[in-house]
N, C-alpha and C positions, 0 to 999 in steps of 0.2 A: 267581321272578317275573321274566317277562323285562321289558326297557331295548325302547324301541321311539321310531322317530322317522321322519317321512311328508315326500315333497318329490313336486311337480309331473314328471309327467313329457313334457317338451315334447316328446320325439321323436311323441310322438300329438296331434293337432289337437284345438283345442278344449279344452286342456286336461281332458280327458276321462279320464285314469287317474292315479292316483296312487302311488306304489311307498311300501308300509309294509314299513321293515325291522323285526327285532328278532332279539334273541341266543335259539339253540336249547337246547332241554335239554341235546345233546353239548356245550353251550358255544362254538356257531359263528354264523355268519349266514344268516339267514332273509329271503326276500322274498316277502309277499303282493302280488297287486298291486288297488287299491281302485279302487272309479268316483272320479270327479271331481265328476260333474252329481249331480242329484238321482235319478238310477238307482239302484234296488237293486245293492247289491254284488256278489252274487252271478252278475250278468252280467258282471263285471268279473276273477274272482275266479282267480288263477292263484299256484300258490307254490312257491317255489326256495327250498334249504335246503343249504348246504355241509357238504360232508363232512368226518369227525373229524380227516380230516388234510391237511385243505384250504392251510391257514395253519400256518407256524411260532408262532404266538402262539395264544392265546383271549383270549376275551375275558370281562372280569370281571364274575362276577354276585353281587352285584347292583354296578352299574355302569349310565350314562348312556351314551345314543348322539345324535350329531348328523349333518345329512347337508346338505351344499349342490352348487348346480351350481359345476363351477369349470372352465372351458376346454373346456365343453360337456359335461362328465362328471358322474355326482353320485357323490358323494365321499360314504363312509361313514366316520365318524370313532367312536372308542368307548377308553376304559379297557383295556388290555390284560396280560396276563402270558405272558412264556416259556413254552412247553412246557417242564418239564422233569421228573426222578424224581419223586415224589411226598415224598422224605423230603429234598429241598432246599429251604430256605425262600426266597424272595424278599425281598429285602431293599428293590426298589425296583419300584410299576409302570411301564409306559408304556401314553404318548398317541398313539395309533396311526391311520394309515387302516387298515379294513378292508376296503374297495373303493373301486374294484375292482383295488387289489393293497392287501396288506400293508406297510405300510410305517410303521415307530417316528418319531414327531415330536419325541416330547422325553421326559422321564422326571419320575414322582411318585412322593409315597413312599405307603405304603399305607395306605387309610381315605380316597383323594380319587376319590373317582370320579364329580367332575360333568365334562360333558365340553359344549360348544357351539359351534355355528361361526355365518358369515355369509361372503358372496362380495361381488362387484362385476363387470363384466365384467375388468375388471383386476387381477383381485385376489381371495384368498380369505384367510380366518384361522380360527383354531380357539383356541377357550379350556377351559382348564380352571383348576385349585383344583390348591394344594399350599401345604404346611406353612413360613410365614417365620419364624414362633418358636416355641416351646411351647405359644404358647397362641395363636397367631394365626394366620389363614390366607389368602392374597392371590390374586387374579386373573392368571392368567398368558396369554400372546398369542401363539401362534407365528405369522406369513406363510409361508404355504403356499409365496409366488413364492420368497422367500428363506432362509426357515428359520431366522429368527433369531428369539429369544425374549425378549420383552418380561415385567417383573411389573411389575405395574400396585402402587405400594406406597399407593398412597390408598385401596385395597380390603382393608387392614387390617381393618377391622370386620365384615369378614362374617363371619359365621355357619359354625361346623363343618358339614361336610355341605352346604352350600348347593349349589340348583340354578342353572343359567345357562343363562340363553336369551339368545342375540343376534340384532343386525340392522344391515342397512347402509342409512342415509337417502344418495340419489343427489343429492337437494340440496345437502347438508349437506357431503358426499362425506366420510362420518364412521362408523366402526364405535362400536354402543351396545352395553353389556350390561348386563342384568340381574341382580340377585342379592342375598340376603336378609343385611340386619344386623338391626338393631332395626324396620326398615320395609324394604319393596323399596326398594333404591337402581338409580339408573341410572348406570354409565360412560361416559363419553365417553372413547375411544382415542384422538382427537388432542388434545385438548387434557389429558386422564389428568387427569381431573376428576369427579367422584359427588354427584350430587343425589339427594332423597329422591322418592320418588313417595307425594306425602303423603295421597292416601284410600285407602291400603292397610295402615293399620296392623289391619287384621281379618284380615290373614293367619295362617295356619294355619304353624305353627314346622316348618321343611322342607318347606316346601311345595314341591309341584312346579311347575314355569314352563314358557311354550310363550310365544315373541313372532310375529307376523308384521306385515310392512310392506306396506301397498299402498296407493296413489293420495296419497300426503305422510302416511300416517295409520299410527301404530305401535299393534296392539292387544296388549294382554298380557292373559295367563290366570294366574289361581293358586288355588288353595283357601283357603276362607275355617275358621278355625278353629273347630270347636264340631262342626257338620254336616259338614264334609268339602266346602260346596258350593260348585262351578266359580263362580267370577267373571270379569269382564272390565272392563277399562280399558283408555279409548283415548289416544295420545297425538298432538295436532292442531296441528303447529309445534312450540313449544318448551311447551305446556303438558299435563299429562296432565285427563282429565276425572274425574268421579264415575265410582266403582266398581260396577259393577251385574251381580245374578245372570244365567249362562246360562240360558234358559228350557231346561225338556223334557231338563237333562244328568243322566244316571244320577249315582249318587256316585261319585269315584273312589277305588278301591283304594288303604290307605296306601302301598303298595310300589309301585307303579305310576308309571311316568314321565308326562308330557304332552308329543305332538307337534302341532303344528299348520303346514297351509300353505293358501293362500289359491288360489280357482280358482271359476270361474266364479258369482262373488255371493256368494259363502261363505267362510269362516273353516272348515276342516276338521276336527276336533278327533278324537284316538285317543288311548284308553287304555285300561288294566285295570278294569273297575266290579267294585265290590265283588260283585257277585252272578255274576262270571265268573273271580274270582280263584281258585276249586277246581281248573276245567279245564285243560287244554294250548293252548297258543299254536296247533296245530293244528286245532281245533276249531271248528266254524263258530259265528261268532256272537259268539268270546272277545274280540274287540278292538273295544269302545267305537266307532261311528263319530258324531258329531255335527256336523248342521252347522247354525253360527252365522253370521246372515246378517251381511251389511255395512252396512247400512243402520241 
């Protein structure tokens, strides 16, 4: 089941294409590239797939990808492991860019493979999950500018396996993240503080997250438990609102990640729907697109 995550691609006007990456069967990176507008995809539809020996690493499946612009580049971030024999075990992964170079950000041990970022014009960071005690698991921060790694130890409670979605309010000038304990909690990176998002306690246990930020307004996605079905919650200043289904969204695949990015009036949503989880990532059709207006 591939890891899959979608950013705006500004080098085209109008924000009118969108780049969906995801991890290949060889275990490499893939790029489809999607409309933006309410055009069918298939006018849009072009796809790049790296070769087996493209990268010193792979990347981990099943594993989490995030992608943001940072210094005008979009940055593919993901879970990764050495190449190496087949009869050597790895004893730790890394947090990796995967484009558009290779490059190790920090190291986890194995079984964390949520992975999410968020930029600023000045600034990018990337989070992931990794093990603080036996039985606890924390939030961790690296800055892209400086490479220093932050663990956020208030994010104690989450949840094994948890997913993370982030985002950066330009008002706030504050990086948030996402991530499941007993309810969605939300982070705050400067002040390294967690509130509850309290009409989400219908989440679905590992659920998958997707955040995006436009116009002072933070909306988050998750799965609601029982059905499997997509919700959305907005966050309006400092408060989040009632939680309410996406209209018209297929179900999504347990195994399936959720990406979203925002472009012209829409919330763009991709993933694995249960009735495309047989097929290959190269197939038309296989990657869920939905879009959820703003309004």
């Amino acid at each position: 089941m591939p890891a899959l995550t979608a950013i705006v691609n500004k080098a085209v006007a109008g924000d009118r294409s969108i780049s969906l990456f995801y991890n290949t069967s060889n275990a490499q990176l893939g790029l489809l590239s999607q409309s933006g507008t309410q055009d069918d995809d298939a006018n849009e539809e072009l796809t790049w797939a790296a070769g087996n020996d493209d990268y010193p690493g792979v990347i981990m499946n099943p594993s989490q990808m995030s992608s943001s612009l940072y210094q005008g580049l979009n940055f593919v971030f993901a879970v990764t492991t050495p190449k190496s024999d087949s009869a050597t075990s790895q004893s730790t992964n890394q947090v990796s860019i995967v484009s558009p170079v290779y490059k190790k950000l920090a190291i986890t041990l194995p079984g964390n493979i949520s992975v999410t970022s968020c930029s600023a014009d000045d600034g990018g960071w990337v989070y992931f999950t990794n093990r603080y005690t036996t039985d606890t698991t924390t939030v961790q921060e690296v800055d892209l500018r400086t490479g220093r790694t932050t663990n956020f130890l208030s994010t104690s409670s989450s949840w094994i396996n948890t997913s993370l979605a982030a985002y950066y309010d330009p008002t706030k000038k504050d990086r948030f993240v996402v991530f499941e304990a007993s309810s969605l909690m939300e982070l705050s990176a400067n002040k390294q503080q967690i509130q509850f998002i309290g009409a989400t306690g219908n989440m679905l246990r590992n659920t998958p997250l997707a955040v995006s930020y436009h116009d002072g307004k933070a909306y988050l996605y998750y799965c609601q438990m029982g059905d499997r079905a997509l919700y959305r919650i907005v966050k309006n200043g400092e408060t989040w609102g009632i939680a309410s289904q996406v209209a018209d969204a297929p179900t999504i695949d347990e195994a399936s990640q959720l990406a979203v990015v925002t472009a012209n009036g829409f919330n763009h949503l991709f993933y694995v729907a249960q009735s495309g989880a047989q097929s290959e990532p190269t197939a038309t059709g296989y990657f869920t697109h939905v879009r959820d207006s703003l309004n």
